[in-house]
Residue, then its C-alpha position, 0 to 999 in steps of 0.5 A: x644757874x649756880x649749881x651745889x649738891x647735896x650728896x646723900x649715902x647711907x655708909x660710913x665714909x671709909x666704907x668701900x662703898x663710898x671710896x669707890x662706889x660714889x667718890x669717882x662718881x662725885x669727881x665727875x660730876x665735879x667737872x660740870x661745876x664752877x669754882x664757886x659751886x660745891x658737893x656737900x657729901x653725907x656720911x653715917x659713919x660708925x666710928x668718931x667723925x673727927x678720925x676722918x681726914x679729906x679734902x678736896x677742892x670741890x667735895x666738902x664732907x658732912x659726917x652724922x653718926x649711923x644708928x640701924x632701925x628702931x627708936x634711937x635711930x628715928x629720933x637721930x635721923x629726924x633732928x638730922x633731917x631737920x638740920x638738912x632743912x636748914x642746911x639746904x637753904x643755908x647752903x643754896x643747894x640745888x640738886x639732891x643727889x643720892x645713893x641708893x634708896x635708904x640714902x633716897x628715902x631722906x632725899x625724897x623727904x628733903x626734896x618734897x619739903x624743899x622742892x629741889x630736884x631728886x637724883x637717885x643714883x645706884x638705883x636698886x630695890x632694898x626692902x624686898x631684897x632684905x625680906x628675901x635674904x632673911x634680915x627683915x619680915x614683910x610684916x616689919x615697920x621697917x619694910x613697910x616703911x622703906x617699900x612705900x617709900x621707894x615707891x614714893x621716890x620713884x614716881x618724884x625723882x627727876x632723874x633714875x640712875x639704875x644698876x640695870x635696865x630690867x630695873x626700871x622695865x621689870x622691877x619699878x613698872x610693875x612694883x613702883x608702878x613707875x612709866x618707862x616713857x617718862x624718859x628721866x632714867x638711866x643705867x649705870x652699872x658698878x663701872x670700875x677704874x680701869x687704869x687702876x684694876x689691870x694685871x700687873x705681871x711684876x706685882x703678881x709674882x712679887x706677891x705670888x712669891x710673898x704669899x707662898x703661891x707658886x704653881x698654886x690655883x688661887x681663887x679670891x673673893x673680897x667682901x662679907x658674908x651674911x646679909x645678900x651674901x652667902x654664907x654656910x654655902x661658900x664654905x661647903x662652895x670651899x670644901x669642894x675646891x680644896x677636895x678637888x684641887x688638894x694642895x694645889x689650892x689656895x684661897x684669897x679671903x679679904x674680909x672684916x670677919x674675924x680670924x675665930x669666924x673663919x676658923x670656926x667655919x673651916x672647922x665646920x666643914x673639914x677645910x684645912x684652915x693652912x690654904x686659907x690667906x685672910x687678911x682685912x685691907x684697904x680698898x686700894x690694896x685689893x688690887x695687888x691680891x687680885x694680881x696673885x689670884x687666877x678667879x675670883x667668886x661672887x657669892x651673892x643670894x640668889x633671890x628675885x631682886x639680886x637680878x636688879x643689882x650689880x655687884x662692884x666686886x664682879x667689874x674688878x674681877x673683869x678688870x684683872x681678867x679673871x675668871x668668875x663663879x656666881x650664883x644665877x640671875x644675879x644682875x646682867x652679870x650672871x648672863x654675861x658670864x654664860x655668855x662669854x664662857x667667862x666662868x661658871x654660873x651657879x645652877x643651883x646650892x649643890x655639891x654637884x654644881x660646886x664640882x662643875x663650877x670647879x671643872x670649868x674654872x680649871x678649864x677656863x685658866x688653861x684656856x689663858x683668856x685673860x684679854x678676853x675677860x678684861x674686854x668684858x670689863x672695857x664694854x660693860x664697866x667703863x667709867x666713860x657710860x658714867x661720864x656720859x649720864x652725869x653731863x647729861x643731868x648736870x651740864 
């Protein structure tokens, strides 16, 4: 039977989330389709849809623009879902493939109409992770209609691709009320490209150098704050370390946020702004600044559904064996850390347990257990367990 895709995201295309978080998955699955099959890939992107430039053999790329809840946005998303219609049956799709469950809330809807087969991968909750870290209320018609409809795509998907197991075994047969023994699901955690995140020794000392780095202990962190992430608390997290390790400490801030938020934040908490490298780069640029760091620091919200995610950013920390400090209960990420000695784990938001974590990252960098760290990487985020599920649904 001839196979074509329709793969949903939620992101802009040049968002890490699709270059790394979905295009290796849609290359994957590439190789279980034909030369005459195709995976149309959507994106809402938020900058002019004609800027992009991709091509590939098999991955063709559907841009629309992306609107956030209200008025504009239901109007917008329902001519798009009506030209998907139309598109499905133009097209002769045959799977609806999509990432996440905002992502899956439009494939739900074209699945019930067109009765194709619903995959959702990176399956995770949404709506009650956005009411805990503050961003929507319960009350809100924008939790109550993505909760429903989690629920709803859950009980009629053919296929779950979770982030966790205790996603489908906890969260989805107690919230969802979904039956584990129906035996459609999967756990797929942010697997991470192994031959592209290893040390490299020549690059670290080349940008070790570059950065003005030596004999320094360079922690590094890649990504935004606000929304899941935390935000006053990583900088009092920061203010400790630069008391603690003094002029020897330097920190990594790869982030969108402007060069005045960083400035205004170390302002605030008496951080001297000189030991802080912000920069804003491209995803395959990360990889050379986390060759010049020694840990890296995951400061995910630690609420309830955060233990049913999996932070992308943690496997390439791993993948560089470095050390991590993460706030608690954040995935399996968390336990795996406690576990292996592989960092430090958050017990709490406080200035004590921000010392502890200091002391024991210190401790873990004497130690030089790099090989080990990247071992963890090898078992829990190879892209082979990837592999494996994608051939299983789509051979």
């Amino acid at each position: 039977m001839r196979k074509n895709i329709l793969a949903l995201t939620y992101w802009d295309f040049d968002d890490a989330l699709v270059q790394t978080y979905t295009l290796p998955y849609l290359n994957m699955m590439c190789e279980h389709l034909s030369d005459n099959e195709c995976i149309y890939l959507l994106c809402l992107n938020k900058k002019n849809k004609a800027s992009i430039s991709f091509q590939h053999p098999k991955i063709k790329l559907i841009a629309f623009s992306y609107y956030p809840f209200g008025a504009i946005a239901v109007l917008y998303y329902s001519w798009m879902l009506v030209y998907l219609l139309f598109f499905i049956y133009r097209k002769k799709i045959t799977h609806i493939h999509a990432w996440c469950t905002p992502a899956a809330s439009f494939g739900y809807i074209l699945s019930v109409l067109t009765k194709k087969n619903l995959i959702i991968d990176s399956y995770e909750p949404h709506a009650e992770s956005m009411v805990e870290v503050g961003e929507w209320s319960n009350k809100s018609l924008a939790y109550k209609i993505l909760f429903y409809l989690e629920k709803k795509m859950t009980q009629h998907a053919s296929f779950l691709i979770a982030t966790t197991e205790s996603m489908i075994k906890e969260y989805a047969v107690y919230r969802y009320h979904f039956n584990p023994d129906k035996n459609n699901w999967f756990v797929k955690p942010a697997c991470v490209n192994i031959n592209v995140f290893q040390p490299n020794l020549e690059i670290r000392n080349k940008m070790r150098n570059n950065l003005q780095l030596e004999n320094k202990i360079v922690g590094i962190y890649a990504g935004k704050f606000g929304g899941i992430y935390l935000e006053d608390e990583f900088f009092e997290w920061l203010k400790v370390a630069q008391e603690y390790w003094r002029d020897r400490f330097a920190f990594i801030l790869l982030s969108s946020h402007t060069k005045e938020y960083v400035t205004e934040k170390c302002r605030k908490y008496g951080i001297d702004e000189t030991a802080i490298i912000h920069r804003f780069v491209p995803h395959q640029e990360v990889v050379l600044y986390l060759n010049a760091a020694d840990f890296g620091i995951t400061p995910v919200k630690p609420v309830c559904t955060k233990k049913f995610c999996s932070p992308i950013k943690d496997g390439e920390y791993w993948a560089m064996g470095l050390p991590v400090v993460i706030t608690k209960e954040i995935s399996d990420d968390s336990g795996i850390i406690e576990k292996n000695n592989i960092g430090y784990v958050l017990k709490n938001l406080s200035q004590e347990e921000y010392s502890n974590s200091i002391k024991q990252i210190e401790n873990i960098i004497h130690q030089n257990i790099s090989d080990k760290i990247i071992s963890i990487a090898h078992h829990y985020r190879n892209f082979n367990t990837a592999k494996i599920i994608y051939q299983k649904i789509y051979s």
